[in-house]
C-alpha positions in Angstrom: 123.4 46.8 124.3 122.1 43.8 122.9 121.8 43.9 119.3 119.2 41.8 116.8 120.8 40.5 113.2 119.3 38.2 110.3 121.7 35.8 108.8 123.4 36.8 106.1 126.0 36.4 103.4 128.9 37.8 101.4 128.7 38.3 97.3 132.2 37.8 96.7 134.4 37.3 93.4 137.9 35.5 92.2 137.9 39.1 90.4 136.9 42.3 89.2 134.5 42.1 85.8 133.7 38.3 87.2 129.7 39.5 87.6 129.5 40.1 91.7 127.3 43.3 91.1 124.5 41.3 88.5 124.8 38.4 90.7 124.0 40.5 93.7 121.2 42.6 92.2 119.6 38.7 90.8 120.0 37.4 93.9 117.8 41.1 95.7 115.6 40.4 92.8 115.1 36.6 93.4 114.8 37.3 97.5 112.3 39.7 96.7 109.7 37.7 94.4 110.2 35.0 97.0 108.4 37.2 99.1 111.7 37.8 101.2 113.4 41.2 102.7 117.0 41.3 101.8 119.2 43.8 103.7 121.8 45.4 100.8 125.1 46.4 101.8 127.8 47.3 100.1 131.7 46.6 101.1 134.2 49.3 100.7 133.6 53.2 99.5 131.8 52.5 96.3 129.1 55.3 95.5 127.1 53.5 92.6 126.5 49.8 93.2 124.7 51.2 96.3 122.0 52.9 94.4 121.0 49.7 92.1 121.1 47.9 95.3 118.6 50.1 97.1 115.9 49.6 94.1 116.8 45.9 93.7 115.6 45.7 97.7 113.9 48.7 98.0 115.4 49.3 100.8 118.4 51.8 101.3 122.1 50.3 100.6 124.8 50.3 103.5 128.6 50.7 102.8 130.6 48.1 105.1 134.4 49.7 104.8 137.2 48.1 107.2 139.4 50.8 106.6 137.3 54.1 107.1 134.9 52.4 110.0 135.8 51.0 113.4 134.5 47.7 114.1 132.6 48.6 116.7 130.6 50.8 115.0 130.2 48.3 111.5 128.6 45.9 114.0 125.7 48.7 115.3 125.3 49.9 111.6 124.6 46.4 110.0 122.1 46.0 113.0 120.6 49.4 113.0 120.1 48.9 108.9 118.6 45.3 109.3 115.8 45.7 111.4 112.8 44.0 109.8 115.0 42.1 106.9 115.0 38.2 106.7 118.6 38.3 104.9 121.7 40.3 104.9 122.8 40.3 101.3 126.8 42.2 101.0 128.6 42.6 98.0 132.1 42.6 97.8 135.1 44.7 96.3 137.5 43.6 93.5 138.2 40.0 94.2 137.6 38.5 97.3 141.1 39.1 99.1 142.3 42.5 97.4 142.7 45.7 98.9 144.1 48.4 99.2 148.6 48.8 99.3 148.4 50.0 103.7 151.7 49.9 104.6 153.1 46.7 102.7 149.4 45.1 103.8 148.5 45.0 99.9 145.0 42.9 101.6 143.8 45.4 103.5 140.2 46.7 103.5 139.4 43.5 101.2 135.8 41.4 100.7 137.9 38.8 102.5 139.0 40.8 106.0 134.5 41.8 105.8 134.0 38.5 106.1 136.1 37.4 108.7 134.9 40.6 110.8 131.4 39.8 110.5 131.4 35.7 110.4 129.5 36.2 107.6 130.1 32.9 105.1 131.2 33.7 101.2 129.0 32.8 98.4 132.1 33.2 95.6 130.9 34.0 91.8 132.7 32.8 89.1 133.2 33.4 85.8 133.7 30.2 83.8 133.2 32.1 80.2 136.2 30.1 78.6 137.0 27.2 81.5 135.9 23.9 83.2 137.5 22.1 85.7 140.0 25.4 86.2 136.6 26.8 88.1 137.0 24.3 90.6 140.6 24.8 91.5 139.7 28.5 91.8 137.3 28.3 94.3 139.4 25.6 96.2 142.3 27.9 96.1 139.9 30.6 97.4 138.3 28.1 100.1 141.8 27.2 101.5 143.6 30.8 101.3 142.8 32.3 104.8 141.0 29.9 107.6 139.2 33.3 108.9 137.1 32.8 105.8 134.2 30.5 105.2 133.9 30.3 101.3 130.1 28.0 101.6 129.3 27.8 98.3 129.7 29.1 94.6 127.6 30.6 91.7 128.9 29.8 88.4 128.6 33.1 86.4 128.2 33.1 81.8 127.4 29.5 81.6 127.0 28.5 77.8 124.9 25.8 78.5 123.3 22.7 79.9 126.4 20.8 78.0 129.2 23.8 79.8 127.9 23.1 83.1 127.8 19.5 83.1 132.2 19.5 82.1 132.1 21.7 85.4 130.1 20.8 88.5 131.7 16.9 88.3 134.7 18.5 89.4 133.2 20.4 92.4 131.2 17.3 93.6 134.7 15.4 93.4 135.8 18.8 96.0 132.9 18.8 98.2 132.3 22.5 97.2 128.4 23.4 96.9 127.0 25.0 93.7 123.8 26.7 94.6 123.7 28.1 91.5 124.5 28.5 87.6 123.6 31.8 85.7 123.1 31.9 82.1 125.3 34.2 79.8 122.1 36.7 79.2 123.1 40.3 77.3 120.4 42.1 78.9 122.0 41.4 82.1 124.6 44.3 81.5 124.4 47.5 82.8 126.5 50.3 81.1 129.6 51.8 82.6 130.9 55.5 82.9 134.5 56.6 84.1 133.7 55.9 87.9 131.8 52.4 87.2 128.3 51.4 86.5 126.0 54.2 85.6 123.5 55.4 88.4 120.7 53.6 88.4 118.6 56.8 88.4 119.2 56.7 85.0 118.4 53.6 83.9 115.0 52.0 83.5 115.7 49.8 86.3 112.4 48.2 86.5 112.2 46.0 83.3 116.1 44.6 84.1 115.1 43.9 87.7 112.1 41.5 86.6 113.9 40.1 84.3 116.7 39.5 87.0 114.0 38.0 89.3 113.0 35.6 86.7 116.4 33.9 85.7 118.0 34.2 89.2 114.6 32.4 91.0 115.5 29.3 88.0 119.0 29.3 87.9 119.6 29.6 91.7 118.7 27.1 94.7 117.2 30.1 96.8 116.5 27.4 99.5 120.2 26.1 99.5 121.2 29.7 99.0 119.1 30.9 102.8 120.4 27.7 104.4 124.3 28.6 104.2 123.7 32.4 105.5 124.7 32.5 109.0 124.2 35.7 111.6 127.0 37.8 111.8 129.6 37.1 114.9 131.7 40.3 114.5 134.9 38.9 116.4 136.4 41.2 118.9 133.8 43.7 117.9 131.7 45.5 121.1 128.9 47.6 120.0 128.9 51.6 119.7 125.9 53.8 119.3 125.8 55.2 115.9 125.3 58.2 117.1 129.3 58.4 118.0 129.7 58.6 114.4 130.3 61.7 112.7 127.9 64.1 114.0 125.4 66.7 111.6 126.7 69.9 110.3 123.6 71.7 111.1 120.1 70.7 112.6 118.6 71.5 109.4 120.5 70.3 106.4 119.5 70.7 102.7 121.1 67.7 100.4 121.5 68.0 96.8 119.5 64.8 95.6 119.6 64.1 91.8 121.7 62.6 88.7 124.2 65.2 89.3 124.8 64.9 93.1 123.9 61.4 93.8 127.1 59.5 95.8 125.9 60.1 99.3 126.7 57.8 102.1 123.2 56.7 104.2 125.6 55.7 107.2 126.0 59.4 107.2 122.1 60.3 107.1 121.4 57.8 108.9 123.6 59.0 111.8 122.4 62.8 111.2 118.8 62.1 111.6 119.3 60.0 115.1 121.2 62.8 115.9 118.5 65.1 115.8 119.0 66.4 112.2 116.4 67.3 109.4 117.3 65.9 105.7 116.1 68.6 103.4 116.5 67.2 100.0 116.4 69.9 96.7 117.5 69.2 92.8 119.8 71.8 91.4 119.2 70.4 88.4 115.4 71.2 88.6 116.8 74.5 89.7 115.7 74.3 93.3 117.6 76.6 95.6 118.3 74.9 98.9 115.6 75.2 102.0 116.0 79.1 103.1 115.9 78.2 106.5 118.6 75.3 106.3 121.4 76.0 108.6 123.8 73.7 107.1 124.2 72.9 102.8 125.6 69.5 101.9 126.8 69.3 98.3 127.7 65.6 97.2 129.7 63.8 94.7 128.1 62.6 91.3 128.3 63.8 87.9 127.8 67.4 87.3 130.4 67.4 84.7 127.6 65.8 82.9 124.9 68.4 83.5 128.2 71.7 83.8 125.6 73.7 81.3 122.0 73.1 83.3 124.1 74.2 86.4 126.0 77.2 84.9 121.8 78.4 84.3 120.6 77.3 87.7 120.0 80.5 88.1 117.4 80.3 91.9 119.9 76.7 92.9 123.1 79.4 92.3 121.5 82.5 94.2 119.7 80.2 97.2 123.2 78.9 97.9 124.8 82.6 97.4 121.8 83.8 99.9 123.2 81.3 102.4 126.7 81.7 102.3 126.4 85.5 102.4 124.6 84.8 106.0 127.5 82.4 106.9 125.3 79.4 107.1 127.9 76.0 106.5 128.0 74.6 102.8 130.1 72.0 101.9 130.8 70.2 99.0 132.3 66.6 98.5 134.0 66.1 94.7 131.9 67.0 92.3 129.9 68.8 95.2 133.5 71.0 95.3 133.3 71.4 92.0 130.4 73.0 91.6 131.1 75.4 94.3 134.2 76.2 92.4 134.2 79.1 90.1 134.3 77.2 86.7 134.4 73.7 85.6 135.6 72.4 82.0 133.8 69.8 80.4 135.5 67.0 78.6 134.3 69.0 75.1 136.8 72.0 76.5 133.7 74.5 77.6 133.7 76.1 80.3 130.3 76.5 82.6 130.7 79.3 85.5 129.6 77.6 88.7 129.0 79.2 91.9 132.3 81.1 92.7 132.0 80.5 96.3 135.8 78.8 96.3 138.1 79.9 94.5 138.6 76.9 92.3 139.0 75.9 89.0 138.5 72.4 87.6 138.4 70.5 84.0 137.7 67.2 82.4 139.3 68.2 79.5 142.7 66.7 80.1 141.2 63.4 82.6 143.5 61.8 85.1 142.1 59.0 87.2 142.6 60.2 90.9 141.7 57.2 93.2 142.5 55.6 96.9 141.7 56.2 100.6 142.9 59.4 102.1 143.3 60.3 105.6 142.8 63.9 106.0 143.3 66.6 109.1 141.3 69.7 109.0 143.9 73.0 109.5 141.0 75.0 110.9 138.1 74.8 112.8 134.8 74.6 110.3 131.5 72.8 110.0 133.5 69.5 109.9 134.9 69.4 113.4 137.3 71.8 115.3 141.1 72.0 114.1 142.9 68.9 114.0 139.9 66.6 113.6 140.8 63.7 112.1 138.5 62.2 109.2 138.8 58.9 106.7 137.7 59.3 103.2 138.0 58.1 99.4 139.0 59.6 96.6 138.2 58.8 93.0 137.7 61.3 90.2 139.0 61.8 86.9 138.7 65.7 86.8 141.8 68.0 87.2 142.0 70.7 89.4 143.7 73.4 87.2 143.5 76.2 90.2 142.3 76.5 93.5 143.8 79.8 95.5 141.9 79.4 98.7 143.1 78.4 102.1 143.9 74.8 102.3 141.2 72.6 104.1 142.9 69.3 105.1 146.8 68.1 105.7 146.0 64.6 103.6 147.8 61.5 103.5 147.2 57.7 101.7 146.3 54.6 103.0 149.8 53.7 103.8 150.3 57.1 105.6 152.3 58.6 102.6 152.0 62.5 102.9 150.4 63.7 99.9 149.6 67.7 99.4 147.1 69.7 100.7 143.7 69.0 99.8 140.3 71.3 99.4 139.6 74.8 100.3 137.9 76.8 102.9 136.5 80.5 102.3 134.2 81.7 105.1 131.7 79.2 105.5 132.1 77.8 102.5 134.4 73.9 102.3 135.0 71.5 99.4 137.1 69.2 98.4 138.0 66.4 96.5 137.3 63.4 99.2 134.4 61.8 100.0 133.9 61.5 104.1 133.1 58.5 105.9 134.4 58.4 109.1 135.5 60.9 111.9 
């Protein structure tokens, strides 16, 4: 199968907090008023980024994970979600060569092992808030750390000035190292953060921030030097797989919470379902709307109902659509705060506690938070609308709620990335599945 890609490039970072995620949406924005189509993706498991990405572009977001996806089948996906863009525009994780601790590999799953997968050049951001000539040795520690990866140029992020930049770029000349860009400290630039990262950008009035993006970014950026270092993807020792070997549909019909409480779902996933056959039904518990009552599957997702625990506790036609269901044994599963929700009562971080569904047995709280966060591997102990005993699945998870009780039959044996055993995760009650980790791969 011969497969069609744009060129592209990586959004990359010498850390977390350095500005990746503004650069990245200022960069969509800029593409966009040039008249351009950029091609989001994201790299690793993140569920928010995704969503600013996809109204930056207006065109649905892509997660690029080396650890949860085969290579073969992150090659099809970035060509299946290109077609028709001019660019591919990635943003990293963390800084550009950490990951996750994989048996001693602390590297692994890194911005840095994307972009020597794809062939995909890095355009490193860095914050030079507080530094001059340091900026330079960064990026030439950054250029010269791994010969897999093509560091082509650098955006200089919180520049104070015409007089800041002028102490800096002398020093990158002197390196050969190309500046295609230097972005203004600018307060409106910030977008507010919640325990698991930026907020959603269903909440925000994304519209205003976005022009504003497009303005600075199309000054402060060489958007022609920019498109001239993107190069098509090579994907080294990659063949291509159909993506319909991915993980298939739970049902040919599936309803899928949609709204600011069950946002974080993965369009690999529903991108794979539909050219598999399957019907997306979308419905808003939060506007009360019980799931499609012909739906042969229900797909609860992660996002914030913690937020919302006392509209869902008096979703009253949302709570009895999904009772309807189960009670006919269609499939319903839940993902995190999909899980919870499916649980029989959650506490908020006041100490209240909302009654949800009661189709698991579990019980979850905010009240006491602990951050819960890493890739898991998981094995389902049973056959269920997941795959048949034994099936084998990557995931994430990251949550700060506490699961206080959960008395139903185990759903997955679970270990870490580094193949630690860790205990049992989820529950299973009839048709009914949740748990804590977010699926991306089978």
């Amino acid at each position: 199968m011969t497969l069609q890609f744009p060129p592209g490039f990586i959004v990359a970072a010498t850390h977390s907090g350095a500005g990746k995620s503004t650069v990245t949406l200022g960069l969509l924005a800029a593409l966009k008023r040039r008249g351009l189509i950029p091609q989001p993706f994201k790299t690793g498991p993140d569920y928010i980024d995704p969503g600013h990405h996809q109204l930056a572009a207006e065109r649905p977001c892509f997660n690029l994970d080396t650890w949860a996806m085969p290579a073969p089948a992150l090659r099809t996906l970035v060509a299946d979600a290109s077609v028709g863009a001019d660019v591919a525009v990635a943003e990293g994780v963390m800084g550009l060569f950490d990951g996750v601790d994989d048996d001693g590999k602390s590297g692994r799953a890194s911005t840095a092992d994307l972009a020597a997968l794809t062939g995909w050049p890095v355009v490193l951001v860095i914050d030079v808030q507080g530094q001059t000539e340091t900026a330079a040795a960064l990026a030439a520690g950054c250029a010269n750390y791994r010969s897999d990866v093509r560091v082509a140029g650098v955006i200089l992020n919180r520049v104070a000035g015409a007089r800041h930049a002028a102490l800096i770029l002398p020093a990158f000349e002197r390196l050969g190292i190309n500046v295609v860009g230097a972005i203004p400290r600018h307060k409106g630039f910030e977008i507010p953060e919640r325990h698991l990262g930026l907020v959603q950008a269903v909440e925000m009035g994304e519209t205003e921030r976005l022009s504003v993006l497009a303005d600075v970014f199309s000054d402060a950026i060489d958007i022609d030097a920019l498109l001239s270092l993107a190069a098509k993807p090579s994907f080294s020792d990659a063949a291509s797989t159909p993506l319909g070997t991915s993980p298939g549909p739970p049902g040919s019909r599936i309803a899928v919470a949609q709204d600011e409480a069950f946002s974080f779902t993965y369009n690999h996933l529903l991108l794979s379902w539909r050219r598999r056959g399957a019907e997306i039904i979308p419905f808003s518990p939060l506007a009360d709307e019980a799931p499609d009552p012909a739906a042969d599957a229900v797909w609860l997702p992660g996002g914030y109902p913690e937020l919302h625990a006392g509209r869902l506790a008096n979703a009253f036609r949302f709570k009895e659509g999904v009772a309807r269901l189960a009670a006919k044994s269609v499939p319903i599963h839940g993902e995190c705060g999909g899980y919870m929700v499916l649980g029989e009562g959650l506490v908020d971080a006041n100490g209240e506690r909302h009654q949800m569904l009661g189709l698991l047995k579990a019980e979850t709280s905010f009240a006491d938070r602990r951050l819960h966060l890493g890739y898991r591997d998981v094995r389902l102990l049973s056959d269920c609308v997941l795959g048949a005993q034994g099936t084998q699945w990557a995931g994430h998870e990251f949550h700060y709620a506490t699961l206080v009780s959960d008395t139903g039959p185990a759903l997955f044996d679970c270990r870490n990335a580094g193949q630690q055993a860790r205990r049992p995760l989820g529950s299973r009650i009839g048709s009914v599945t949740g748990s804590f980790v977010h699926l991306i791969w089978a």
